[in-house]
Backbone as ProteinMPNN parsed JSONL, in Angstrom:
{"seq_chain_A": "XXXXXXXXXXXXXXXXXXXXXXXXXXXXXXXXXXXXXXXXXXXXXXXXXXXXXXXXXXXXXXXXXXXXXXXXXXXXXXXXXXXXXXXXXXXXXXXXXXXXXXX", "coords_chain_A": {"N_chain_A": [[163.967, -77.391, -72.047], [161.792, -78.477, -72.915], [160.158, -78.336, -70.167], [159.266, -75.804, -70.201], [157.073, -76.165, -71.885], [155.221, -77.959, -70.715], [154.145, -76.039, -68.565], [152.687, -74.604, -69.688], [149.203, -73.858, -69.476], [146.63, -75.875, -70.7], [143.562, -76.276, -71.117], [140.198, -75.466, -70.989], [137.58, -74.131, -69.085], [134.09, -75.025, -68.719], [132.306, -72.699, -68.883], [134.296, -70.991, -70.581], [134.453, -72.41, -72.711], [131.595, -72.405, -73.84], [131.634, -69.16, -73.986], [133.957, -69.371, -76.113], [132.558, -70.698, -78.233], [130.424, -68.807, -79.271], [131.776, -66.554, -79.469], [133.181, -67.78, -81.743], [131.037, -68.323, -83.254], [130.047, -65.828, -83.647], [131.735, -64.012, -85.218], [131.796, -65.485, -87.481], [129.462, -65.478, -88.782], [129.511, -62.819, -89.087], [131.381, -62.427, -90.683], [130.569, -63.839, -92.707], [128.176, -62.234, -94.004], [129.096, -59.722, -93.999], [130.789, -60.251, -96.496], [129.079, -61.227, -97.849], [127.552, -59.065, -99.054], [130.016, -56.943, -99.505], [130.822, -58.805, -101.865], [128.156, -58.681, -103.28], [128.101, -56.104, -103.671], [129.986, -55.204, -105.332], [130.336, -57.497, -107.551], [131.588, -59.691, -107.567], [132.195, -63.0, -106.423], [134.386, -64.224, -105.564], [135.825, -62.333, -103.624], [133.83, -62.399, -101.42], [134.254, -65.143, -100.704], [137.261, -65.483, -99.927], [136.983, -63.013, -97.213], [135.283, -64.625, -95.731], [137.144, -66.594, -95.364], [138.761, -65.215, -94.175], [137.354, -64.105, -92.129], [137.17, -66.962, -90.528], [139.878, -67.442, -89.949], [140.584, -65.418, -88.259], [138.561, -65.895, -86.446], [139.659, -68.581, -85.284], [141.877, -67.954, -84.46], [141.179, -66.709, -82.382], [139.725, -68.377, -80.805], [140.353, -70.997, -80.357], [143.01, -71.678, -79.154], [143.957, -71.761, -75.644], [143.057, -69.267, -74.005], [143.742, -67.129, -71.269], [141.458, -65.899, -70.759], [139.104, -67.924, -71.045], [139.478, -69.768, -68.899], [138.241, -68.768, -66.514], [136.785, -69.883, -64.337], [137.205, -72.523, -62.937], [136.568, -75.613, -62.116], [134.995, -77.157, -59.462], [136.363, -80.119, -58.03], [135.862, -83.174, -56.324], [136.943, -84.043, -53.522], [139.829, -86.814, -53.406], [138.853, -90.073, -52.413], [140.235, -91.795, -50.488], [141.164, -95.157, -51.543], [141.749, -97.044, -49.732], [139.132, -97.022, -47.778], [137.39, -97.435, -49.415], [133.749, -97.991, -51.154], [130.517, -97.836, -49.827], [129.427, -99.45, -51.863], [130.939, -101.41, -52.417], [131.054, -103.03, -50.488], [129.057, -106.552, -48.996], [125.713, -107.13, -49.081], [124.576, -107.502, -45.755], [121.329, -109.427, -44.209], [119.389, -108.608, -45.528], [116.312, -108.298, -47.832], [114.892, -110.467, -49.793], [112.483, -109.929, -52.566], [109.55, -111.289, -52.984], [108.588, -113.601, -54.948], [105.473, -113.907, -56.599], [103.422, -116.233, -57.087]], "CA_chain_A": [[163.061, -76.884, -73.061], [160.071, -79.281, -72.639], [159.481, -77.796, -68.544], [158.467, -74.437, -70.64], [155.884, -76.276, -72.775], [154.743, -78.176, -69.76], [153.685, -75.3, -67.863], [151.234, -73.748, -70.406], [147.632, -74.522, -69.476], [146.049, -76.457, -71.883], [142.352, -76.529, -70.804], [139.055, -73.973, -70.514], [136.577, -74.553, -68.51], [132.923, -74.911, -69.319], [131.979, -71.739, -69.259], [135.124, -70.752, -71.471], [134.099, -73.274, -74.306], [130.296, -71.819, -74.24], [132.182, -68.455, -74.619], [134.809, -69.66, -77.231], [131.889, -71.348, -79.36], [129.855, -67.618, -78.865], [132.785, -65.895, -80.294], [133.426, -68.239, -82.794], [130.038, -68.323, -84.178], [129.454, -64.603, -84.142], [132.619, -63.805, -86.173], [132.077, -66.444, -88.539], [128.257, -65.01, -89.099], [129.751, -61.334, -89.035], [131.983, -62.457, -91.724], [129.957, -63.96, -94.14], [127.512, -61.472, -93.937], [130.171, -58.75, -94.624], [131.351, -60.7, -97.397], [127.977, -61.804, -99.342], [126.998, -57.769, -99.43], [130.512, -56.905, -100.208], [130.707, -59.541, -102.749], [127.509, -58.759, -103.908], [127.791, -54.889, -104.593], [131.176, -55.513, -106.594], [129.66, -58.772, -108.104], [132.766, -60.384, -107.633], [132.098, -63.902, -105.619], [135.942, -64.332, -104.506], [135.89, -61.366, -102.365], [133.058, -63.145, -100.471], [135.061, -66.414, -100.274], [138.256, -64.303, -99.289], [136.03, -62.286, -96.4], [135.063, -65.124, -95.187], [138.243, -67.268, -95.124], [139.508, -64.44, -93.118], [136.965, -64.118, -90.368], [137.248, -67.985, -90.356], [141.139, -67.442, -89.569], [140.549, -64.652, -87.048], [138.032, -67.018, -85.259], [140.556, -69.835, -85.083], [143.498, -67.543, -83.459], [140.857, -66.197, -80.821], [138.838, -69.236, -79.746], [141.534, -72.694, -80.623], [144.389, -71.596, -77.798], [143.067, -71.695, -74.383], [143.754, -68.222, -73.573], [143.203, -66.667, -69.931], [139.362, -65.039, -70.946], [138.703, -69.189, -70.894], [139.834, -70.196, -68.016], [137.96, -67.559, -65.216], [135.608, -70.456, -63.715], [137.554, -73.824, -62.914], [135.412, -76.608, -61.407], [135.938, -77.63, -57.737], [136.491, -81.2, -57.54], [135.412, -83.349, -55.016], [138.146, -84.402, -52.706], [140.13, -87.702, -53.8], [138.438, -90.914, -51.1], [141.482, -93.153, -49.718], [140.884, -96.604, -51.86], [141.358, -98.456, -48.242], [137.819, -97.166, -47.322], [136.045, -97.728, -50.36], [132.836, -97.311, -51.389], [129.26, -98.243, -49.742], [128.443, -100.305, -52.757], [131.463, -102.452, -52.907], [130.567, -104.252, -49.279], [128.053, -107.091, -49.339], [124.907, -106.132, -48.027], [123.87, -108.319, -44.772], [120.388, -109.424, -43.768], [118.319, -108.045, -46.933], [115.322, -109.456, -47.757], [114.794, -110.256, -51.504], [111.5, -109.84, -52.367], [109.002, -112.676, -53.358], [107.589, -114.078, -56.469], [104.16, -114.416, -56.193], [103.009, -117.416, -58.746]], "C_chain_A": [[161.651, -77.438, -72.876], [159.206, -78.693, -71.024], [158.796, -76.345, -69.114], [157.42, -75.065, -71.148], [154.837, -76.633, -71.699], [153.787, -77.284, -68.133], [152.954, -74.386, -68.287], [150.129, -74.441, -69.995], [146.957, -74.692, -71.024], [144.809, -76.815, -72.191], [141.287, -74.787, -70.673], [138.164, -75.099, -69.632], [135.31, -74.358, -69.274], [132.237, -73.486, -69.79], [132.788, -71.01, -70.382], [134.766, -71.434, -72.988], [133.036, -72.751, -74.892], [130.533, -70.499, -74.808], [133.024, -68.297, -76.007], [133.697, -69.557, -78.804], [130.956, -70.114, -79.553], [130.921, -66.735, -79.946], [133.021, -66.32, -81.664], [132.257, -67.961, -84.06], [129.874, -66.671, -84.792], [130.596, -63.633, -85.346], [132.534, -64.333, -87.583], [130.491, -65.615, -89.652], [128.336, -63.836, -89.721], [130.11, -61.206, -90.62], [131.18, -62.421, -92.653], [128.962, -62.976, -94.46], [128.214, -60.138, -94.927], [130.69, -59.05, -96.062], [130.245, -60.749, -98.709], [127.813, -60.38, -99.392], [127.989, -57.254, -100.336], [130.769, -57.254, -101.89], [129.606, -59.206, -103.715], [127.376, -56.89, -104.981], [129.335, -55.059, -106.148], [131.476, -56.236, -107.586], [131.181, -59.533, -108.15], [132.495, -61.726, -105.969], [133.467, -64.433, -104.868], [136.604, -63.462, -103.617], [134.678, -62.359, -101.506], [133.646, -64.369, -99.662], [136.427, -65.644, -99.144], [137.76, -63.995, -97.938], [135.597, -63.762, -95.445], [135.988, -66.307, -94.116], [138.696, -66.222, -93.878], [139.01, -64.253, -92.221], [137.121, -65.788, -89.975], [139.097, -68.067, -89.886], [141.486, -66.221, -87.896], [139.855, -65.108, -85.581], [139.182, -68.007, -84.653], [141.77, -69.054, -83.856], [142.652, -67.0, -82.417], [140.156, -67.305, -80.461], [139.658, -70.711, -79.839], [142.286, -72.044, -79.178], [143.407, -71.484, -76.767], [143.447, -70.431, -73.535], [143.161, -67.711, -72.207], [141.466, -66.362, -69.813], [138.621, -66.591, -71.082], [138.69, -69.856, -69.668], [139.11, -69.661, -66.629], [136.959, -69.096, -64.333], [135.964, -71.685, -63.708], [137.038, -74.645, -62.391], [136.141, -76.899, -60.236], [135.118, -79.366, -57.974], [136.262, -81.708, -56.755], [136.886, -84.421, -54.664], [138.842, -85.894, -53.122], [139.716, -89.0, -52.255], [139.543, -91.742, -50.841], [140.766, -94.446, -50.521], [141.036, -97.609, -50.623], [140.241, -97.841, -47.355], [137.048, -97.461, -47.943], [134.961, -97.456, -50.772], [131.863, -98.265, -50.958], [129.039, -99.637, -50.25], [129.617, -101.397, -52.511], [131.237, -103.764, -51.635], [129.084, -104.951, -49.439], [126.89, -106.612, -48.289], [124.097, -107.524, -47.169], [122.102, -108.559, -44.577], [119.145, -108.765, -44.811], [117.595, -109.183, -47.294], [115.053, -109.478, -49.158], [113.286, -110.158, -51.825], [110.914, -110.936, -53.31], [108.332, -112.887, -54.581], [106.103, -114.325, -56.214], [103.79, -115.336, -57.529], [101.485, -117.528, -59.201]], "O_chain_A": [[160.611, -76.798, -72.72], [157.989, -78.663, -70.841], [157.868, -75.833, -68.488], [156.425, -74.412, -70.833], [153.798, -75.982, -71.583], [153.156, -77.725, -67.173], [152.538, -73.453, -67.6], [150.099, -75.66, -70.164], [146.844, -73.97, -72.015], [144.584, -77.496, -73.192], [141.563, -73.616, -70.411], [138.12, -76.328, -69.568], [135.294, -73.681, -70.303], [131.74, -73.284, -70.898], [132.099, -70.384, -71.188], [134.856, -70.915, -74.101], [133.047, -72.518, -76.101], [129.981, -70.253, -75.881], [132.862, -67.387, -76.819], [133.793, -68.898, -79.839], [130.309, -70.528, -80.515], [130.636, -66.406, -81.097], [133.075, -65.541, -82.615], [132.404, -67.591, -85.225], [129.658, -66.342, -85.958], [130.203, -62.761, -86.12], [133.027, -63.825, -88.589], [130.518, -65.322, -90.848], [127.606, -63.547, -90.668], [129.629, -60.476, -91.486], [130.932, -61.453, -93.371], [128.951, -62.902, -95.689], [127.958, -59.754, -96.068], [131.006, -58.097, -96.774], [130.369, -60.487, -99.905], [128.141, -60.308, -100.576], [127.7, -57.007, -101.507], [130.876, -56.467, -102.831], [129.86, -59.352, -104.911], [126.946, -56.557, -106.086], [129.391, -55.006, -107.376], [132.393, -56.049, -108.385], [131.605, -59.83, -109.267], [132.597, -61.386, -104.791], [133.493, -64.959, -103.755], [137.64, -63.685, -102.991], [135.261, -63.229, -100.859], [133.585, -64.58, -98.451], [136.395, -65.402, -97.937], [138.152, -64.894, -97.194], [135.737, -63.61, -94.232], [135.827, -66.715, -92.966], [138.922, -66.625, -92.737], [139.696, -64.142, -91.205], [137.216, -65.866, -88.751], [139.368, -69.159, -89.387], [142.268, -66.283, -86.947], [140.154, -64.942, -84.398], [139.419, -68.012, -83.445], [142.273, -69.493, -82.822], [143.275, -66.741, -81.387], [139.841, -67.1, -79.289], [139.214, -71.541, -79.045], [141.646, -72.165, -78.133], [142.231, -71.171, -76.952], [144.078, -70.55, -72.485], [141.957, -67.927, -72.071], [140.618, -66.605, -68.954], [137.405, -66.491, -71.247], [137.722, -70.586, -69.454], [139.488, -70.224, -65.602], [136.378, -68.565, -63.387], [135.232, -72.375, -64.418], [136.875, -73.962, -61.381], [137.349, -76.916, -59.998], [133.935, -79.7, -58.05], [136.301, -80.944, -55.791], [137.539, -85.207, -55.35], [137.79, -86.524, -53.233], [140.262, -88.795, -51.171], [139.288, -92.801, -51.415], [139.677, -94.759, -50.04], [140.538, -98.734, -50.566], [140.337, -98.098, -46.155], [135.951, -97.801, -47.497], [134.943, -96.231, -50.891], [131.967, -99.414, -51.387], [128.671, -100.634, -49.628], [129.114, -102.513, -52.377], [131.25, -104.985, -51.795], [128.105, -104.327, -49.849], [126.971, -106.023, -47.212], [123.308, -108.319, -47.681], [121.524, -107.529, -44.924], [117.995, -108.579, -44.415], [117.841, -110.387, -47.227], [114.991, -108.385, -49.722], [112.752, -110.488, -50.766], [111.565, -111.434, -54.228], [107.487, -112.114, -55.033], [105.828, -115.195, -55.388], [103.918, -115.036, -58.716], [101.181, -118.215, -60.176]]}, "name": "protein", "num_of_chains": 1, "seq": "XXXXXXXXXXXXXXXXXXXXXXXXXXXXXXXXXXXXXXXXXXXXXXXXXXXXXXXXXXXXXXXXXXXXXXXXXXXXXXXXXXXXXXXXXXXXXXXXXXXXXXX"}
């Protein structure tokens, strides 16, 4: 049972999040919008609330899961370096000249 959960992707990429947060916003905007006019010709302020709750629930189920339309643009990594070559910085550096105080 757990090898099924384990094999959902659980990530977007950058461009997916900029999308997500795009979606999210413009639903959420759409809503209230829809809602304060509604709300306002019927003068009833809990249709507005309502209206809004609900594009705020329609956002959530399209931009929370990391659904495929997130994912199109995965980052390329740079190759993993062998830890028994190391890095540049961690060897001491020979023959360097420190530079002088002048007093």
């Amino acid at each position: 049972m757990l090898s099924i959960f384990k094999s959902i992707p659980t990530h977007m990429d950058y461009k997916g999040q900029k999308l997500a947060e795009q979606i999210f916003q413009g639903i959420i905007l759409v809503s209230a919008l829809v809602g304060f006019i509604y709300g306002l010709i019927i003068e009833q302020f809990g249709w507005t609330v309502y209206i809004v709750l609900g594009g705020f629930a329609i956002s959530c189920l399209l931009t929370l899961p990391p659904w495929p339309m997130y994912r199109r643009h995965p980052l390329a990594w740079q190759p993993v370096v062998p830890e028994s070559q190391g890095d540049v910085r961690d060897k001491p550096q020979e023959n360097v000249k420190k530079p002088r105080k002048h007093k």
